[in-house]
C-alpha positions as a Markdown table, in Angstrom:
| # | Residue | x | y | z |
|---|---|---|---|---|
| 1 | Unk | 127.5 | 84.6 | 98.0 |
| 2 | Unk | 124.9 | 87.4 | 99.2 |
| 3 | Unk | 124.1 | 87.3 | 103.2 |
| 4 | Unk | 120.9 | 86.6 | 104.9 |
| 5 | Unk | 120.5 | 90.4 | 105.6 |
| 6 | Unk | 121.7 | 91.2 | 101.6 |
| 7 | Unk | 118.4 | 88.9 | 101.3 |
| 8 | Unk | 116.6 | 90.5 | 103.8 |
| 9 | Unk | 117.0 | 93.9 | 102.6 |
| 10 | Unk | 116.1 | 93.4 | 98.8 |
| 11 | Unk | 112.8 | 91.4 | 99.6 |
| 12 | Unk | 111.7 | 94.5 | 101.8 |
| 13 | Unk | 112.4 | 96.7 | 99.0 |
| 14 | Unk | 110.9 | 94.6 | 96.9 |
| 15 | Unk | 107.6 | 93.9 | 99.1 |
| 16 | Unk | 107.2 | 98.0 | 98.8 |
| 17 | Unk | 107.4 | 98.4 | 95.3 |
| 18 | Unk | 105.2 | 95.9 | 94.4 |
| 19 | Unk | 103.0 | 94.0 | 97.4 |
| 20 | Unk | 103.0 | 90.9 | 99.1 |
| 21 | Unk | 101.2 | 88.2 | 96.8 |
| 22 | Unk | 100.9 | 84.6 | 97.4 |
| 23 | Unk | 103.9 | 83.3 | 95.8 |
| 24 | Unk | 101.7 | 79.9 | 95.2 |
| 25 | Unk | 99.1 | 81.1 | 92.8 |
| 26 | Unk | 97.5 | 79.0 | 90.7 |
| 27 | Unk | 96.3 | 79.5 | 87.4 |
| 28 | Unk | 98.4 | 80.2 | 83.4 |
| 29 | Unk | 101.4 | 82.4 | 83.3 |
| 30 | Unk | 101.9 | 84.6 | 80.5 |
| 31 | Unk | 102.4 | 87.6 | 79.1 |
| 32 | Unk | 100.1 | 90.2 | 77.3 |
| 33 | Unk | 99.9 | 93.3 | 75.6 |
| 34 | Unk | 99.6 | 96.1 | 77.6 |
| 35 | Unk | 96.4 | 97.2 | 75.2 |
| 36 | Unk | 94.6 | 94.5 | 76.4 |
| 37 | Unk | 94.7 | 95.1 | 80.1 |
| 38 | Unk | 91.7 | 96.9 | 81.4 |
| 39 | Unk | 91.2 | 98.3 | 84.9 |
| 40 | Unk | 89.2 | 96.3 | 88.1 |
| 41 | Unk | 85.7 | 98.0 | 88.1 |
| 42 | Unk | 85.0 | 100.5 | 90.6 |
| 43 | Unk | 89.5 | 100.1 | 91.7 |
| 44 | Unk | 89.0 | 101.6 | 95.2 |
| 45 | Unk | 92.8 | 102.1 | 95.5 |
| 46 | Unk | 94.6 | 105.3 | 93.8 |
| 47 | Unk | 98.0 | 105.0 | 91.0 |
| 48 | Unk | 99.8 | 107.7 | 91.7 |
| 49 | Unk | 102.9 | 109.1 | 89.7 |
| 50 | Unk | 104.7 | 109.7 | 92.5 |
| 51 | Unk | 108.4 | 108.8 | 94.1 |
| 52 | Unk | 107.0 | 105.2 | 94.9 |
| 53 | Unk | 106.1 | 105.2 | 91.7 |
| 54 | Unk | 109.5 | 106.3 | 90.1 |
| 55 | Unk | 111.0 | 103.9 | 92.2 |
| 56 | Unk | 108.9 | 101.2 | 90.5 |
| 57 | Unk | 109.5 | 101.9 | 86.8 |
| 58 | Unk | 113.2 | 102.4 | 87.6 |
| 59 | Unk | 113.4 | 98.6 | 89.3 |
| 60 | Unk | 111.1 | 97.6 | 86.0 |
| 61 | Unk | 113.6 | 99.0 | 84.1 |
| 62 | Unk | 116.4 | 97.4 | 85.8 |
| 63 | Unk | 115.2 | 93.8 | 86.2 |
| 64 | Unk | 111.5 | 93.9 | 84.8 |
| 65 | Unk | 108.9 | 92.6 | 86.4 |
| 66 | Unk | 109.7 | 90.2 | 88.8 |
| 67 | Unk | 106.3 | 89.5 | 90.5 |
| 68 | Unk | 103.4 | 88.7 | 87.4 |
| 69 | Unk | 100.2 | 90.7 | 88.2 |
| 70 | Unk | 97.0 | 88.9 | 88.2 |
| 71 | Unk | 93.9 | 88.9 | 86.2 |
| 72 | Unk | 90.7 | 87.3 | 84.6 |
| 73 | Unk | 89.3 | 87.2 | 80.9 |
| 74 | Unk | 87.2 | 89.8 | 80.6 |
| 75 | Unk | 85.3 | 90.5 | 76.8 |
| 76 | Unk | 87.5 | 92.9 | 75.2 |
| 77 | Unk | 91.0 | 91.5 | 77.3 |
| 78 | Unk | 92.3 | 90.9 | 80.6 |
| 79 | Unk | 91.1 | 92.3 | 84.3 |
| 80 | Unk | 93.5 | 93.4 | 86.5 |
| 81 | Unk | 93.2 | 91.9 | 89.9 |
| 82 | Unk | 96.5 | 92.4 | 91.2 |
| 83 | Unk | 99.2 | 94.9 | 90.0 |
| 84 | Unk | 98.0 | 97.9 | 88.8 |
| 85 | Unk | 100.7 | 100.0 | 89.8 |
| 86 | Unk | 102.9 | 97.3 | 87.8 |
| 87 | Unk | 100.7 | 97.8 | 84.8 |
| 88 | Unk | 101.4 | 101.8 | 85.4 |
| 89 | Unk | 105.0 | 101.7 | 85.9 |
| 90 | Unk | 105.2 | 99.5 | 82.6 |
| 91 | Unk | 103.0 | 102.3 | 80.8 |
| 92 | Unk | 106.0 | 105.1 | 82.3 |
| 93 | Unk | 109.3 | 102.6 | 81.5 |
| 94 | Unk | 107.4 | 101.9 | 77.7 |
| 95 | Unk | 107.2 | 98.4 | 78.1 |
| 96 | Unk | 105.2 | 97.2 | 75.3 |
| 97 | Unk | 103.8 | 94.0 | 77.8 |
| 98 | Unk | 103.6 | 92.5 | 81.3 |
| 99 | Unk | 103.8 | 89.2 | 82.3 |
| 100 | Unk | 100.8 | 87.7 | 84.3 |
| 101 | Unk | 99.2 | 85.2 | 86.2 |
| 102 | Unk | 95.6 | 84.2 | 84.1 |
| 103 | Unk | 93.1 | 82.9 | 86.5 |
| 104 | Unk | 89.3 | 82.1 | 86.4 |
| 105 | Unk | 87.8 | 84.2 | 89.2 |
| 106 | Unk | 84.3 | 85.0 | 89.9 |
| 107 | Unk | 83.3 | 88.5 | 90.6 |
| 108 | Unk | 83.1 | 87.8 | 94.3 |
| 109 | Unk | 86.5 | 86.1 | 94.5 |
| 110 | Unk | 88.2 | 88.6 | 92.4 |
| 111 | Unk | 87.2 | 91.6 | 94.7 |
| 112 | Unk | 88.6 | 89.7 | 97.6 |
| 113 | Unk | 91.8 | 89.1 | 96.1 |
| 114 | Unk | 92.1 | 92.5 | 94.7 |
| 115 | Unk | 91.4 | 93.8 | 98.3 |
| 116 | Unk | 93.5 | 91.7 | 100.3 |
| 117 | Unk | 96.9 | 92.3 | 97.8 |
| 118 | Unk | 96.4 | 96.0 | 98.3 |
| 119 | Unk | 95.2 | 96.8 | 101.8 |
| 120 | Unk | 98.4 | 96.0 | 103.6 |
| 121 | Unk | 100.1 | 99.2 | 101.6 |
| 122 | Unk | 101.7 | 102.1 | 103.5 |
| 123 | Unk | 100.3 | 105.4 | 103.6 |
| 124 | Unk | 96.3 | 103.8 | 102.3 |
| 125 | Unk | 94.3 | 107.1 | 102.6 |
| 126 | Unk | 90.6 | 106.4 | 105.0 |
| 127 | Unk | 88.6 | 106.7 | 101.7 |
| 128 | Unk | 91.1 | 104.3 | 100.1 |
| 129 | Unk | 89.7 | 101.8 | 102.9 |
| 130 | Unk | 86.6 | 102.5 | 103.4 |
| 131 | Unk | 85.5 | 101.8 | 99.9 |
| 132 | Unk | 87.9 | 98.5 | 100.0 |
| 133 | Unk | 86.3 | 97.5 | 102.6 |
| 134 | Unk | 82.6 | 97.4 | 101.5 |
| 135 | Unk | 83.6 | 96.1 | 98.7 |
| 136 | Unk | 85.6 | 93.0 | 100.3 |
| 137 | Unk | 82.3 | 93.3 | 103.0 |
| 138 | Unk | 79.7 | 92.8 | 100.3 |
| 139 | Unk | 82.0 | 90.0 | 98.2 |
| 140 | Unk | 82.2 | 88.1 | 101.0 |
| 141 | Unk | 78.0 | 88.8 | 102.0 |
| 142 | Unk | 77.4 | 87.4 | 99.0 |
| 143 | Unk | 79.8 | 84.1 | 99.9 |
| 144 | Unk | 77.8 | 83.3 | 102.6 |
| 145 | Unk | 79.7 | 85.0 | 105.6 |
| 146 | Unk | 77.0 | 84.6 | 108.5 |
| 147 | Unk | 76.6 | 87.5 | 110.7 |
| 148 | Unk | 77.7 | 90.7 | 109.9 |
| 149 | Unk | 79.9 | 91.4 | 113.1 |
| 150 | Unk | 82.0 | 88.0 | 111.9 |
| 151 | Unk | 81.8 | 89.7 | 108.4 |
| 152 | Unk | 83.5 | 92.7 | 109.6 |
| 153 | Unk | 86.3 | 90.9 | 111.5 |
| 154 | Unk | 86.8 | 89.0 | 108.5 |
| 155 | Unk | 87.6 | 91.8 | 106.6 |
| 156 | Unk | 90.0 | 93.5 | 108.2 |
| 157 | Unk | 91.9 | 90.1 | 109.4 |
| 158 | Unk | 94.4 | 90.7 | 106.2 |
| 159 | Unk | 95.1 | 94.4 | 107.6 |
| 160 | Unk | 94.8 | 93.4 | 111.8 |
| 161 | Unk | 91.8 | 95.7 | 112.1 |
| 162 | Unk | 89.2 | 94.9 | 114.0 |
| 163 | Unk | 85.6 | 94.2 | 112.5 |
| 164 | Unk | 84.6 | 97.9 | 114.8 |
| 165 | Unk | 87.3 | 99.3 | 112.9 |
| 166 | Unk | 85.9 | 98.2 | 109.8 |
| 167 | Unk | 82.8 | 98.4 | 110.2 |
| 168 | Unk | 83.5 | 102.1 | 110.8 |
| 169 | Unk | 85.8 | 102.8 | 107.2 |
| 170 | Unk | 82.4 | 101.2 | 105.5 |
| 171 | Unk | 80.4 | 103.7 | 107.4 |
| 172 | Unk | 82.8 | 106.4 | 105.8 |
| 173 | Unk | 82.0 | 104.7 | 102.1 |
| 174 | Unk | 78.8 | 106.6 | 102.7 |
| 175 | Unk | 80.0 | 110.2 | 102.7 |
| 176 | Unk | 79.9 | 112.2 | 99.4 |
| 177 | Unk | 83.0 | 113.1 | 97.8 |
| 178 | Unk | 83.7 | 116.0 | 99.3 |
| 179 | Unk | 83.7 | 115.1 | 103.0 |
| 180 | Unk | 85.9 | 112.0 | 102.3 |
| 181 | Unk | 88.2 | 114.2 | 100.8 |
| 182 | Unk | 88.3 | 116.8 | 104.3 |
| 183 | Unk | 88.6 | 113.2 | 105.9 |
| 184 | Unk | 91.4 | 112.1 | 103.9 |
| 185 | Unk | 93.3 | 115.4 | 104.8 |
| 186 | Unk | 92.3 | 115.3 | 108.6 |
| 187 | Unk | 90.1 | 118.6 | 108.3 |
| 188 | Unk | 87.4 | 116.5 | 109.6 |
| 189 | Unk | 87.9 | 113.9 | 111.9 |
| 190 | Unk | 87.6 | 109.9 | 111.2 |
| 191 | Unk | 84.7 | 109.6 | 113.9 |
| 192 | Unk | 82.8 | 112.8 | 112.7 |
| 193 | Unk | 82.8 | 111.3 | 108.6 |
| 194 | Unk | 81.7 | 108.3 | 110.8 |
| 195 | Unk | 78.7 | 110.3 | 112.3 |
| 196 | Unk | 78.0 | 112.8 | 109.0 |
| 197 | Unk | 77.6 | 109.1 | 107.0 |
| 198 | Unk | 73.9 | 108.6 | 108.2 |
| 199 | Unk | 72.6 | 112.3 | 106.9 |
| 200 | Unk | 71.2 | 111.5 | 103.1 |
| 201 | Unk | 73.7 | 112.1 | 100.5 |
| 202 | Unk | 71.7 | 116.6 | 99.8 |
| 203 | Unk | 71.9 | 116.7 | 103.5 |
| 204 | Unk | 75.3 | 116.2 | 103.2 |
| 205 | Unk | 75.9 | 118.7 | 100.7 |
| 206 | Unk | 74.0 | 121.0 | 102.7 |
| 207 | Unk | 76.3 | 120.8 | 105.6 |
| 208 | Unk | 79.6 | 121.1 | 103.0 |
| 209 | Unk | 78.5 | 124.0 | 101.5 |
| 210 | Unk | 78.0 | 126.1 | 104.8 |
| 211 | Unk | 81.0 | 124.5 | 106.3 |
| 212 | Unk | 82.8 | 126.0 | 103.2 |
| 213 | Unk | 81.3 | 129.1 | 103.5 |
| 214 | Unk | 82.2 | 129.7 | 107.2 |
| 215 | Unk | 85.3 | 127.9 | 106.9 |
| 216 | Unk | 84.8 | 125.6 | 110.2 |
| 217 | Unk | 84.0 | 122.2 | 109.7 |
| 218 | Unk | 82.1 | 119.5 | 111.9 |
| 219 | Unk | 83.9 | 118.9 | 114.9 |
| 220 | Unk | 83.3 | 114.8 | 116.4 |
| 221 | Unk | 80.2 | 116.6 | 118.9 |
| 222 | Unk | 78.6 | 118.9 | 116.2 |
| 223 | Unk | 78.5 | 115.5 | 113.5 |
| 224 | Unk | 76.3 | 113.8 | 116.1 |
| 225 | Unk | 74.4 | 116.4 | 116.7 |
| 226 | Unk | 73.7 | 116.9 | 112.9 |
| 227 | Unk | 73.0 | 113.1 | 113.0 |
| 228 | Unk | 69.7 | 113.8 | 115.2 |
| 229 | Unk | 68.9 | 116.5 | 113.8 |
| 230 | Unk | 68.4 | 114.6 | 110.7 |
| 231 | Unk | 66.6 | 111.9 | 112.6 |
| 232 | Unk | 64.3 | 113.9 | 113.9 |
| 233 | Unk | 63.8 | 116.0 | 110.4 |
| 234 | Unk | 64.6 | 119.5 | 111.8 |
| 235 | Unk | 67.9 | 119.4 | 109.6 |
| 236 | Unk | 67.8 | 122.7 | 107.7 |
| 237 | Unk | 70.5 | 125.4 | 106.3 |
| 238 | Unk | 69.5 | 127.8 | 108.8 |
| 239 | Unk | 70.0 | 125.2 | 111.4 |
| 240 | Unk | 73.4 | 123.8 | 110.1 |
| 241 | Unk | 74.6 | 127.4 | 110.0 |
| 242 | Unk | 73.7 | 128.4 | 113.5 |
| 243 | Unk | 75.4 | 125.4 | 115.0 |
| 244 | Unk | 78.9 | 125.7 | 112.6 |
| 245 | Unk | 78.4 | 129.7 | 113.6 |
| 246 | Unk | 78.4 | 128.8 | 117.2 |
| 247 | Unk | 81.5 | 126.6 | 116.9 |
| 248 | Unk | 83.3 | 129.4 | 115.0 |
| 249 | Unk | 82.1 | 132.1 | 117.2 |
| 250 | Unk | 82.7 | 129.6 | 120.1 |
| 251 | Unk | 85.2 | 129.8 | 123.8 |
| 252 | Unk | 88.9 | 129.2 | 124.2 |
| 253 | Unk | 90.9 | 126.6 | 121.8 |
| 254 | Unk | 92.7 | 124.4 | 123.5 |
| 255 | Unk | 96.2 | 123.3 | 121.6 |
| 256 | Unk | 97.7 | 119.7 | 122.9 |
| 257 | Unk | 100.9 | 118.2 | 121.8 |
| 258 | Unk | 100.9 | 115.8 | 119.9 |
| 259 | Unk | 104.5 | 114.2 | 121.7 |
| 260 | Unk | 102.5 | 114.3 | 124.8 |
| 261 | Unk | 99.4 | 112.6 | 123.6 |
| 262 | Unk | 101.6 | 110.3 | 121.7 |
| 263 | Unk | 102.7 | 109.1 | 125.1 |
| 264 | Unk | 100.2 | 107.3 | 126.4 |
| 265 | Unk | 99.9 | 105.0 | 122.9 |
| 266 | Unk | 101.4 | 101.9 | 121.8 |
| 267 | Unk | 103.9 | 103.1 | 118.6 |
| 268 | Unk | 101.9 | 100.9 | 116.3 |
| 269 | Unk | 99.1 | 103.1 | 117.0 |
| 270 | Unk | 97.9 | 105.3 | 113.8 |
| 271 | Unk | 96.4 | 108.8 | 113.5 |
| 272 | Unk | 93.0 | 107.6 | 113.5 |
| 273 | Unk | 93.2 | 104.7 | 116.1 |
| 274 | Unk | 94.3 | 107.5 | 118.3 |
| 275 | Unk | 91.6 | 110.1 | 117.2 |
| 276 | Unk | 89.4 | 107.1 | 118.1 |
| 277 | Unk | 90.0 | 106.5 | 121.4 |
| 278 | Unk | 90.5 | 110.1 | 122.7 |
| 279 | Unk | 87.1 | 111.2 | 121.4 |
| 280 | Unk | 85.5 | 107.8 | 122.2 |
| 281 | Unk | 86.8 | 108.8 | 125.9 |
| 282 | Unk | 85.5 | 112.1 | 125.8 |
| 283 | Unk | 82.2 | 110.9 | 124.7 |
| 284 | Unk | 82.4 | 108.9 | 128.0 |
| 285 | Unk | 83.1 | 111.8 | 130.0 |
| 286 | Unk | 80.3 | 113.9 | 128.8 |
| 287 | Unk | 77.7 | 111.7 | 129.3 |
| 288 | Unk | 79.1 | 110.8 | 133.0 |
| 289 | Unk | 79.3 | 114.7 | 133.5 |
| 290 | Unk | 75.4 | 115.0 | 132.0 |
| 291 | Unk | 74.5 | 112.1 | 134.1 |
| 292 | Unk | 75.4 | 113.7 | 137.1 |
| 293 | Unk | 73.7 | 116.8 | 136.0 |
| 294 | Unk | 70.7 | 115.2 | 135.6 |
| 295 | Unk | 71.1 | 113.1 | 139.2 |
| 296 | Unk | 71.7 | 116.7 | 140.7 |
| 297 | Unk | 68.5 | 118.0 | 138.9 |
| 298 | Unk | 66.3 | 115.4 | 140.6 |
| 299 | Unk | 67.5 | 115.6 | 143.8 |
C-alpha cells in the first residue's frame, strides 16, 4: 500500500509535467489521430523541446497519457485547448494518437480555458503573459465583464496577480517583437516595456535600432521620457540617440546585491514584482526631491 507522501510526491510530479486541469470536465472522451489536431489560434504560450519536455515524453512513454487534453471541432479536425505540450511529447514518443476531452466551446470560452490551464506554469516568460492576458482580457470583454479594473482582477485571479499587475503584462502585448524579447531576457526592464508600449509600433523600431547600435537600452526613466516625447511629437532619431548617448556617456554605475535587496521582500516575491516596487519607489523619490526643488525655486 503506497503512503500519503508516495501520493503526494507523484501528483506534484505529475502537476508539472502536464498542468492542473479540472478533473470534472464535461464533455465526450476519446481518442484521435494526432493528424487531426490543429493548434489554438494565435497560442500565446511557447513548446519547447527542452528537459521538461524530455521528462514528459519519457512519463508518456512509461504510462501514456494520463490526463486527456481538451479541444473543440474545428473544420478540418480538433482545436487544442488544453495540452499542447501533451500533443508535442506524443509527436517526440511516436504515438500515433492522444486521448481527449471533446467539448463544445465558443471562441470566447475556449480562450479562457486555454489561458487559465496554462498560466499557473513555472518559469512563464512576461511576453508569454502579457499576450495571455489580453487575450483572456478581451474573452472575457466580450462576456460582459463590467469595468475594466474588475476585468483586470479577474484575469489574473487564476495566477494571484493583481488586475495593476495585469493590466501592466497587457500593456507589454503592445511592444514589437523585439523589445518583448530584451524584456523577456531582462535587458530592459518590466516597467520600461510598460512605458515604451504607448510609442506607435515605427517609433518603436526607431528606438530599437539606435539602442542596438549604441548597445544601451532604455533604462525605467529614459522609457518615460521617450513616452512624452512621443506625446508631444518631438520623437525623432536624433532625439532618441542624444538621450541613449547621454545614458551611455552618463556618471557612476551603481552595483547592488541582489541578497541584499532580496532582503527586504517576501520569498514569494518574483523578479519583476521586485523590479516593480523599487523603481515605483524611486519614481516617488524623484518627484518629492523635484517638488522640493521647485518649493525652493519659489521661495
Amino acid at each position: 500500500m503506497k503512503s500519503k507522501s508516495a501520493e503526494k510526491i507523484r501528483l506534484t510530479s505529475y502537476d508539472e509535467l502536464f498542468g492542473a486541469e479540472d478533473n470534472n470536465v464535461e464533455g465526450t472522451y476519446t481518442t484521435v489521430p494526432l493528424s487531426q489536431l490543429r493548434p489554438f489560434k494565435n497560442h500565446p504560450f511557447k513548446v519547447l523541446d527542452d528537459e521538461k519536455m524530455q521528462e514528459t515524453v519519457e512519463s508518456v512513454i512509461q504510462h501514456g497519457v494520463i490526463q486527456p487534453g481538451i479541444v473543440r471541432p474545428c473544420a478540418d479536425g480538433y482545436e487544442v485547448v488544453a495540452g499542447h505540450r501533451r500533443w508535442r511529447a506524443c509527436e517526440l514518443a511516436g504515438k500515433a494518437e492522444m486521448p481527449v476531452i471533446i467539448r463544445n466551446l465558443d471562441d470566447d470560452a475556449a480562450t479562457v480555458l486555454m489561458v487559465d490551464t496554462n498560466i499557473q506554469r513555472e518559469n512563464l516568460l512576461p511576453s508569454e503573459k502579457a499576450r495571455a492576458y489580453k487575450m483572456k482580457y478581451e474573452a472575457l470583454k466580450h462576456q460582459g465583464s463590467k469595468g475594466d479594473k474588475h476585468t483586470a482582477d479577474a484575469v489574473g485571479e487564476k495566477a494571484g496577480d493583481s488586475g495593476r499587475t495585469v493590466q501592466r503584462y497587457i500593456r507589454l502585448a503592445s511592444l514589437i517583437d523585439g523589445f518583448l524579447e530584451l524584456v523577456d531576457t531582462g535587458r530592459v526592464a518590466m516597467i520600461a516595456g510598460e512605458r515604451l508600449s504607448f510609442l506607435k509600433p515605427e517609433e518603436q523600431e526607431m528606438v530599437l535600432g539606435a539602442a542596438g547600435n549604441i548597445g544601451a537600452y532604455p533604462s525605467p526613466v529614459q522609457a518615460g521620457q521617450l513616452k512624452a516625447m512621443s506625446e508631444e511629437g518631438t520623437l525623432s532619431e536624433g532625439s532618441i540617440y542624444a538621450l541613449l548617448v547621454k545614458k551611455e556617456n552618463g556618471g557612476q554605475s551603481v552595483t547592488i546585491s541582489s541578497k541584499k535587496i532580496r532582503d527586504y521582500f517576501p520569498p514569494a516575491y518574483t523578479k519583476t514584482q521586485i523590479e516593480e516596487v523599487i523603481y515605483s519607489l524611486l519614481e516617488q523619490w524623484k518627484q518629492e526631491k523635484e517638488e522640493e526643488t521647485d518649493a525652493g525655486n519659489t521661495v
